[in-house]
DRENDO-1510 file (C-alpha; in Angstrom, 1 decimal, always signed):
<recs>
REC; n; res; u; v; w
REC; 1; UNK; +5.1; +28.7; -7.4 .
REC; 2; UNK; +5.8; +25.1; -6.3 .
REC; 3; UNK; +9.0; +23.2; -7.6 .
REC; 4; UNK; +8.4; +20.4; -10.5 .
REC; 5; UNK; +11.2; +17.7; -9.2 .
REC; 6; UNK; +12.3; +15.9; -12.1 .
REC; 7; UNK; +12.3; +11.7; -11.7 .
REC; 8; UNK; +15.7; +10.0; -11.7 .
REC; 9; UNK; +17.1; +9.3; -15.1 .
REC; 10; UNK; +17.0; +5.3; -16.0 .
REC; 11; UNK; +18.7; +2.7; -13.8 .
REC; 12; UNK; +18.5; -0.3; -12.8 .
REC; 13; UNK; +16.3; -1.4; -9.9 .
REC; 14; UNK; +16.5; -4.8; -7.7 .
REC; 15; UNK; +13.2; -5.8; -6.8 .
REC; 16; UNK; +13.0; -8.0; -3.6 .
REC; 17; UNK; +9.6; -9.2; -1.9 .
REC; 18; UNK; +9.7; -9.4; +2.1 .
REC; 19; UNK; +7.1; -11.3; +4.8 .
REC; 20; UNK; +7.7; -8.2; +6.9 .
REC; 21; UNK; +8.2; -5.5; +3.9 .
REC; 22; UNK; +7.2; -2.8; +6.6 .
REC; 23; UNK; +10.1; -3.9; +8.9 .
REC; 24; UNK; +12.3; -4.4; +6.4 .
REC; 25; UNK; +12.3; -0.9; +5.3 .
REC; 26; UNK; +12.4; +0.0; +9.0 .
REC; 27; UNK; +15.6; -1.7; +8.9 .
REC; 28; UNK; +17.0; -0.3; +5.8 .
REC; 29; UNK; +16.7; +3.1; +6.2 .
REC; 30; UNK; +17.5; +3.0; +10.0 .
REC; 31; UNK; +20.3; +0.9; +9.5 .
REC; 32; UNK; +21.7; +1.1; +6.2 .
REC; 33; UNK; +21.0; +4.8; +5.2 .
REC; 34; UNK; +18.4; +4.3; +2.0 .
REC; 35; UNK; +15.6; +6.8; +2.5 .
REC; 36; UNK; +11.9; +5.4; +1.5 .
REC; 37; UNK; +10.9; +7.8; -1.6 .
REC; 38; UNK; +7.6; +5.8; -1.7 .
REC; 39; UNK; +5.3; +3.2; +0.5 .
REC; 40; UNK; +2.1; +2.3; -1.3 .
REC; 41; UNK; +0.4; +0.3; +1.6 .
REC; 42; UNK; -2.6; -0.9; +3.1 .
REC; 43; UNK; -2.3; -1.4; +7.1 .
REC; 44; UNK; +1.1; -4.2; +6.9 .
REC; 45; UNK; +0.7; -5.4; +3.7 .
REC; 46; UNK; +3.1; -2.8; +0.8 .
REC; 47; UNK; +2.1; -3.0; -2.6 .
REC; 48; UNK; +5.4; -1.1; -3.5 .
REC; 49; UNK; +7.8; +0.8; -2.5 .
REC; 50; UNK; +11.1; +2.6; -3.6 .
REC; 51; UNK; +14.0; +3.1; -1.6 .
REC; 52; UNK; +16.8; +5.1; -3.2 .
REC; 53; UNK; +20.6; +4.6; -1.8 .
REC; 54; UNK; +21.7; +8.3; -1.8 .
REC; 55; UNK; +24.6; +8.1; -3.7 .
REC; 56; UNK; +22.3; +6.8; -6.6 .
REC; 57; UNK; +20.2; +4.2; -7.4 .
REC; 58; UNK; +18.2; +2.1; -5.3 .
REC; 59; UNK; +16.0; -1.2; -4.7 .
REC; 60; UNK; +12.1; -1.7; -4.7 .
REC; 61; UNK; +10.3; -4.1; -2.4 .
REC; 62; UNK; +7.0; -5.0; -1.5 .
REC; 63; UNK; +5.1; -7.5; +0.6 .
REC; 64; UNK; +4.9; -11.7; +0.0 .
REC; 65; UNK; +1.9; -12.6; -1.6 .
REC; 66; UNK; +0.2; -16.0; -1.9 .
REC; 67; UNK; +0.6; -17.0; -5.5 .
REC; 68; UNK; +3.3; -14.7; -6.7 .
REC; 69; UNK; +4.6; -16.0; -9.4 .
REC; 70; UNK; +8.0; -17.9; -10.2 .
REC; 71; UNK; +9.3; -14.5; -11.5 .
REC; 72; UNK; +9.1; -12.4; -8.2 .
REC; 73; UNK; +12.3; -13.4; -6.0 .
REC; 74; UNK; +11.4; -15.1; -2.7 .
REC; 75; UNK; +11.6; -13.5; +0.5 .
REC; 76; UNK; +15.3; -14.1; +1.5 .
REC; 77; UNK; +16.9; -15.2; -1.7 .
REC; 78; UNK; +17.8; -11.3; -2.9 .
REC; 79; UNK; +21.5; -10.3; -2.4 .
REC; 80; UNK; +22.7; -7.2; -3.8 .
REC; 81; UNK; +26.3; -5.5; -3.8 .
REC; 82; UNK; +26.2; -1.4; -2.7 .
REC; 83; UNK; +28.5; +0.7; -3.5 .
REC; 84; UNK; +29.5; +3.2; -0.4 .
REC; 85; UNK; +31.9; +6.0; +0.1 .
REC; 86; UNK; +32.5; +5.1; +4.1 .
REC; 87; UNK; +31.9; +1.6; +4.5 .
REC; 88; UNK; +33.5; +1.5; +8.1 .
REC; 89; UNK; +31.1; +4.4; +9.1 .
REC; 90; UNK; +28.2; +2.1; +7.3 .
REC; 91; UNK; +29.3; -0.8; +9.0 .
REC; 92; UNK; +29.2; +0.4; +12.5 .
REC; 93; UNK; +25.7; +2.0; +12.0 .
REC; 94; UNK; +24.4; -1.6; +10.7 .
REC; 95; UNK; +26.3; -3.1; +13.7 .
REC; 96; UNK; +24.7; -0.7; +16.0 .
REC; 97; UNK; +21.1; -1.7; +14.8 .
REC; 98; UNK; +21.8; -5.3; +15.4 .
REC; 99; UNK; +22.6; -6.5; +11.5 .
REC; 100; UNK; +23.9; -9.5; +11.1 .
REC; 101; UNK; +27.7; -9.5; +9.5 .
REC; 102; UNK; +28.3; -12.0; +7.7 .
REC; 103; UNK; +31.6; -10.7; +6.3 .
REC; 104; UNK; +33.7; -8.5; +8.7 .
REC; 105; UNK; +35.4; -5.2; +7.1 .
REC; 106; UNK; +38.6; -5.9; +4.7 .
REC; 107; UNK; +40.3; -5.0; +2.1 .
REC; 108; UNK; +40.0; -6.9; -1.1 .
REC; 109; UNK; +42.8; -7.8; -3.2 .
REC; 110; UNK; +41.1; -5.6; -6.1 .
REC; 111; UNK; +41.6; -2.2; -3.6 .
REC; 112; UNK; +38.0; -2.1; -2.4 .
REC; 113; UNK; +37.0; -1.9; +1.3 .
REC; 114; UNK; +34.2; -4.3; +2.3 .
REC; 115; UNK; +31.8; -6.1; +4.5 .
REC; 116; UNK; +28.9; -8.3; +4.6 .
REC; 117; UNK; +25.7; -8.5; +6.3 .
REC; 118; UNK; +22.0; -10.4; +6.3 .
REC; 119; UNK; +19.1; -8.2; +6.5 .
REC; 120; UNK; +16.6; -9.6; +8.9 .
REC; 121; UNK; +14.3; -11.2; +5.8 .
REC; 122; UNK; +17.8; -13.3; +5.4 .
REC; 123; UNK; +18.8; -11.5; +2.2 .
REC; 124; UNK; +22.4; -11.0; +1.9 .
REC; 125; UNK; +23.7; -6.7; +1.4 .
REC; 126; UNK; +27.9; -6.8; +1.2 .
REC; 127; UNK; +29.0; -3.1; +0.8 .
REC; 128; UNK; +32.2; -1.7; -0.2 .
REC; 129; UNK; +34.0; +1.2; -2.0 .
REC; 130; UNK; +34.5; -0.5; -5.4 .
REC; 131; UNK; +32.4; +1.5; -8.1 .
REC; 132; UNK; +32.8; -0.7; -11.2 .
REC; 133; UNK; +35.4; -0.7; -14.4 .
REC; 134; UNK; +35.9; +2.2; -15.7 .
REC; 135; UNK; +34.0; +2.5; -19.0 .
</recs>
């Protein structure tokens, strides 16, 4: 008998489009930690794909397209906060596959441990312990 996963209950899911989308989900999953739960491509070119950030939730991406309309973020303008157990763990991974910091680890004045980086498509990921309010 073969197992029936169940999908992911609703979230919320940034949608960013790359020139590289390939390398940039090289990138995140090598360097960051998401793992690619689906890659709908044809040779270089992704049509979609899902990454999911294993504590929960996740971002979609897919390859630039001529004529993409104004409602599809441009390559490099995506930035995204990410919520991480261990970010001086996470930093030193992203470090050690050549991310670019743009903020070094600190502590806020709100108690959260953070840091910055760009992705190599320019897009701008800052990670840090800080979950959200309390609802």
């Amino acid at each position: 008998m073969t197992e029936t996963k169940a999908p992911p209950p609703p979230g919320v899911w940034p949608t960013l489009r790359a020139n590289d989308a390939l390398g940039l989900i090289k990138f995140l999953t090598e360097a960051l930690g998401f793992e690619a739960t689906v890659v709908y491509a044809d040779g270089a070119n992704v049509h979609h794909a899902e990454l999911a950030w294993p504590p929960g939730g996740g971002v979609m991406l897919g390859s630039a397209r001529p004529g993409d309309s104004v409602r599809v973020t441009s390559p490099g303008s995506f930035s995204a906060y990410v919520v991480t157990g261990d970010p001086d763990a996470l930093h030193e991974r992203a470090v050690a596959h050549g991310a670019k910091v743009t903020q070094e680890l600190c502590d806020t004045d709100y108690g959260s441990r953070d840091f910055a980086i760009d992705d190599p498509e320019g897009n701008h990921w800052s990670f840090g312990t800080y979950p959200g309010a309390p609802r």
